[in-house]
C-alpha positions in Angstrom: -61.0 -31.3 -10.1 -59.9 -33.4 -13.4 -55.8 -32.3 -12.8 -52.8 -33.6 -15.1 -49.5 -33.9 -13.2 -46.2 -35.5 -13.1 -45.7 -37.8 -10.3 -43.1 -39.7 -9.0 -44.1 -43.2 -7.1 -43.1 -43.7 -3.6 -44.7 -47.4 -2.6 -47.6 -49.6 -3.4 -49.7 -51.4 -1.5 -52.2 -54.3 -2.3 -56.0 -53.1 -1.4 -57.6 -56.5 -2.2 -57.1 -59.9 -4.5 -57.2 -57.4 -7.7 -56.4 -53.9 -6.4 -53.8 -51.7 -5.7 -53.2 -48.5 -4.0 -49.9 -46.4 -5.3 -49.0 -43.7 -3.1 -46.9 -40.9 -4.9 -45.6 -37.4 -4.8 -47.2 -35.2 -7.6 -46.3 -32.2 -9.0 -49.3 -30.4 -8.3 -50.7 -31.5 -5.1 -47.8 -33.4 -3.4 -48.5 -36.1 -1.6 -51.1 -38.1 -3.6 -52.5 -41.9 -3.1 -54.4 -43.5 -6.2 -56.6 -46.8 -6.3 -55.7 -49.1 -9.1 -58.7 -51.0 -9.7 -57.6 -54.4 -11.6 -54.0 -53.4 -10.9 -53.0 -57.2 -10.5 -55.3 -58.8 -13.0 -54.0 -60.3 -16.2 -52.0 -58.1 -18.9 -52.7 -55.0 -17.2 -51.4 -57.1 -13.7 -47.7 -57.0 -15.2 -47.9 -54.1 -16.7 -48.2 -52.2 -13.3 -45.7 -54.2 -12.5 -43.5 -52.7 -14.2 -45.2 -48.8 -14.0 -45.3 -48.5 -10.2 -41.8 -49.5 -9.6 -39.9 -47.1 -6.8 -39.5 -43.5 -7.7 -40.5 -44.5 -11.5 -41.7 -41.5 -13.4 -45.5 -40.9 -14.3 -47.8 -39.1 -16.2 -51.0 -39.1 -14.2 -54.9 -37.7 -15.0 -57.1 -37.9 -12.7 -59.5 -36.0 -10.3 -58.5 -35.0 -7.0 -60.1 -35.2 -4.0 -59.5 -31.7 -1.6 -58.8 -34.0 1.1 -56.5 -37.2 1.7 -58.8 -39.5 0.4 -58.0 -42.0 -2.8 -58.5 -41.2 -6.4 -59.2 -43.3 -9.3 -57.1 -42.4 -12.6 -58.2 -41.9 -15.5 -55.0 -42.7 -17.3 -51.0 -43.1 -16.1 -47.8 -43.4 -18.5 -44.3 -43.6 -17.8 -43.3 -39.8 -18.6 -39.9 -40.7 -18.2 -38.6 -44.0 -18.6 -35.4 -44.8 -17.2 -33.0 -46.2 -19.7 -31.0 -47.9 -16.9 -32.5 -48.4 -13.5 -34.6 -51.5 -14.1 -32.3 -53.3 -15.3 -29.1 -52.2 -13.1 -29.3 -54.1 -9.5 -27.4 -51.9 -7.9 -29.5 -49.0 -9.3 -32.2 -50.8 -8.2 -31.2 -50.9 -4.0 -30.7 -47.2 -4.7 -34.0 -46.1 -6.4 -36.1 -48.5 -3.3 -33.7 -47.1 -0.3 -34.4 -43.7 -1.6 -37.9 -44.1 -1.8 -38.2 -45.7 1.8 -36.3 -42.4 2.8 -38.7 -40.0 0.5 -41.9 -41.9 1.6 -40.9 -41.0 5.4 -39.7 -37.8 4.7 -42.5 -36.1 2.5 -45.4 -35.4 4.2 -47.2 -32.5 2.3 -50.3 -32.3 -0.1 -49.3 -29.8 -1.8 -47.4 -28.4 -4.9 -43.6 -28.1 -4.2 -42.2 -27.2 -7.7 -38.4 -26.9 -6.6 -38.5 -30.0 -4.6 -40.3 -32.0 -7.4 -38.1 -30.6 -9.8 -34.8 -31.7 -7.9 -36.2 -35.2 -7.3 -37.4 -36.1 -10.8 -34.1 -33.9 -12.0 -32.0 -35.9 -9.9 -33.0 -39.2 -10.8 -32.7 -38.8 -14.2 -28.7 -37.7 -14.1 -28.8 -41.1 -12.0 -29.9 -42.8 -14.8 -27.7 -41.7 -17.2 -24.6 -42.4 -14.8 -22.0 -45.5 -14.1 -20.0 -44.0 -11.6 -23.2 -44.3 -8.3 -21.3 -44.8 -5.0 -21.3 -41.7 -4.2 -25.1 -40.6 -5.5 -26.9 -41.3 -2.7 -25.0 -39.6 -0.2 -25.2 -36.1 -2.1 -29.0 -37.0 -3.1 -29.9 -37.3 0.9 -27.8 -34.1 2.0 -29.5 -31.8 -1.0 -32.7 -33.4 -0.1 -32.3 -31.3 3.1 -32.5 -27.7 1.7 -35.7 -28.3 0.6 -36.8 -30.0 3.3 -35.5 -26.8 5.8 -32.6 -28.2 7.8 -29.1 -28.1 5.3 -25.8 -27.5 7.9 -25.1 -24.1 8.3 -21.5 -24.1 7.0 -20.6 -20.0 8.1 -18.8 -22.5 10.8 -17.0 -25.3 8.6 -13.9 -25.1 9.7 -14.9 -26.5 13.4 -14.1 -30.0 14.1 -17.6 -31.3 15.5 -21.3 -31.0 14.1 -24.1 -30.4 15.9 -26.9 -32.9 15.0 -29.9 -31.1 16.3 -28.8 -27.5 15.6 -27.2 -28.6 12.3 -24.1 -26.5 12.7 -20.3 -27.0 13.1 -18.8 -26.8 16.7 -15.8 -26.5 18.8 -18.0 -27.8 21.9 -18.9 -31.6 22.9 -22.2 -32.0 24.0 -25.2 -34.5 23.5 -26.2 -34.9 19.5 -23.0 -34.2 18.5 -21.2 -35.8 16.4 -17.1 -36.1 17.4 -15.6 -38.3 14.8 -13.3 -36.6 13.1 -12.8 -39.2 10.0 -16.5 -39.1 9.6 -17.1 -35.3 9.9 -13.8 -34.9 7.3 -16.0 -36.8 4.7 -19.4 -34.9 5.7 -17.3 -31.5 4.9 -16.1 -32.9 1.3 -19.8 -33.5 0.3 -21.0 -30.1 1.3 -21.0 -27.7 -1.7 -20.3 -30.4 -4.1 -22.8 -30.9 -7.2 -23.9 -34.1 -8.7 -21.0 -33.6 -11.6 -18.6 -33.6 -9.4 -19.6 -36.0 -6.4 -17.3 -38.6 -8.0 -14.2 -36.9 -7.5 -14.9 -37.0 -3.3 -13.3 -40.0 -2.7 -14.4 -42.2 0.1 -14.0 -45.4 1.5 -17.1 -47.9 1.5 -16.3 -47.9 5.2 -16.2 -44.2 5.6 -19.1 -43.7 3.3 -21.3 -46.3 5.7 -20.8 -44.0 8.4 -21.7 -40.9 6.8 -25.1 -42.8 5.6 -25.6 -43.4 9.2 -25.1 -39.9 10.2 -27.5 -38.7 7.9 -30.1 -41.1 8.9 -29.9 -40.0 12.5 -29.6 -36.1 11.5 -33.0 -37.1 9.6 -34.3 -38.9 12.4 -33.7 -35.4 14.9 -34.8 -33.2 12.0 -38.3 -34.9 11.2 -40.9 -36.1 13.1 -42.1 -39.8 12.7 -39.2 -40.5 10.3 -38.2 -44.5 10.0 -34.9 -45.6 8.9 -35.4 -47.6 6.0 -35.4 -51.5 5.4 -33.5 -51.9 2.8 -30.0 -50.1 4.2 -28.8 -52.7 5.0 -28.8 -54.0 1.7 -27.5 -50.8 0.4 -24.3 -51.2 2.9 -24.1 -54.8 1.6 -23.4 -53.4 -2.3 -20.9 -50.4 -1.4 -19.1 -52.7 0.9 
């Protein structure tokens, strides 16, 4: 079926000397991979350059296959262009660590209109912003109401959290997490909203260790999920 969608690109691959394979997440079908014949040759070569960058915005027409296998576009356009990302290097270890996470996380071939919606949402208020430290943090710990495991807060006031059963506790056991400086931070994050993330102030320390945290409360939470490459380098430019 010939299908028009907004799509947001997770990772590309090369297929051969001349080819490429992007693999996004769609608005209509979710997890989609496309085959970009030429992709590397010539003018159109940088141009994809420059289109299939991380978690870049597309407009996409093409017909997709009912099961996993790769389509061939008709035609693909920025349907958003960032106004800041490319040319920001510290936007730029954001947009790629987030799409390591996204490309491990998101799974499903099929429409998700909320969760598309606060990704592509998302990522445009990012683009618009100067203050970021803090952007990445929130981003990962909304991410997890769509994706069925955001802490249970009826029990906030507890001085532990329970990794696996993602709740606040007064008991010390296995996958929980004790460290009170840590789980102070975690607390000022939850209920917050992107206009106001700024104003929970953090140390790059402290902020290191919540990323940690949430990669290992991701790693319990879904199966087969990797933590990404490129944190490192993310720890290297809030340090």
């Amino acid at each position: 079926m010939l299908v028009t969608t907004e799509a947001l690109v997770l990772s590309k691959t090369n297929y051969s000397e001349t080819s490429l394979i992007v693999r996004c997440y769609t608005q209509t079908d979710g997890i989609k991979s496309y085959m970009i014949k030429g992709g590397k040759q010539g003018r159109n070569g940088k141009k994809n350059i420059a289109l299939f960058q991380p978690l870049h915005q597309l407009e996409i027409t093409a017909h997709h296959k009912s099961n996993s296998g790769l389509s061939i576009p008709k035609s693909i356009k920025l349907s958003k262009p960032y106004q800041t990302i490319p040319y920001a290097m510290d936007k730029i270890a954001v947009v790629l660590f987030l799409s390591e996470v996204l490309s491990s996380a998101l799974r499903e071939e099929e429409a998700n209109t909320s969760l598309f919606q606060y990704l592509t949402n998302s990522l445009s208020w990012f683009d618009m912003q100067d203050n970021l430290a803090n952007f990445h943090i929130l981003f990962l710990l909304s991410l997890t109401k769509h994706l069925g495991f955001y802490p249970d807060v009826r029990d906030k006031e507890q001085p532990y959290f329970d990794m696996e059963n993602g709740c606040f506790t007064s008991r010390k056991s296995s996958h929980i997490q004790d460290d009170i400086t840590t789980i102070s931070v975690f607390k000022a994050f939850l209920g917050t909203n992107f206009d106001t993330v700024s104003e929970v102030l953090v140390s790059s320390k402290e902020r290191k260790q919540l990323l940690e945290l949430l990669m290992r409360y991701y790693q319990i939470h879904l199966q087969g999920f990797s933590r990404p490459k490129s944190l490192n380098i993310l720890h290297e430019i809030y340090s």
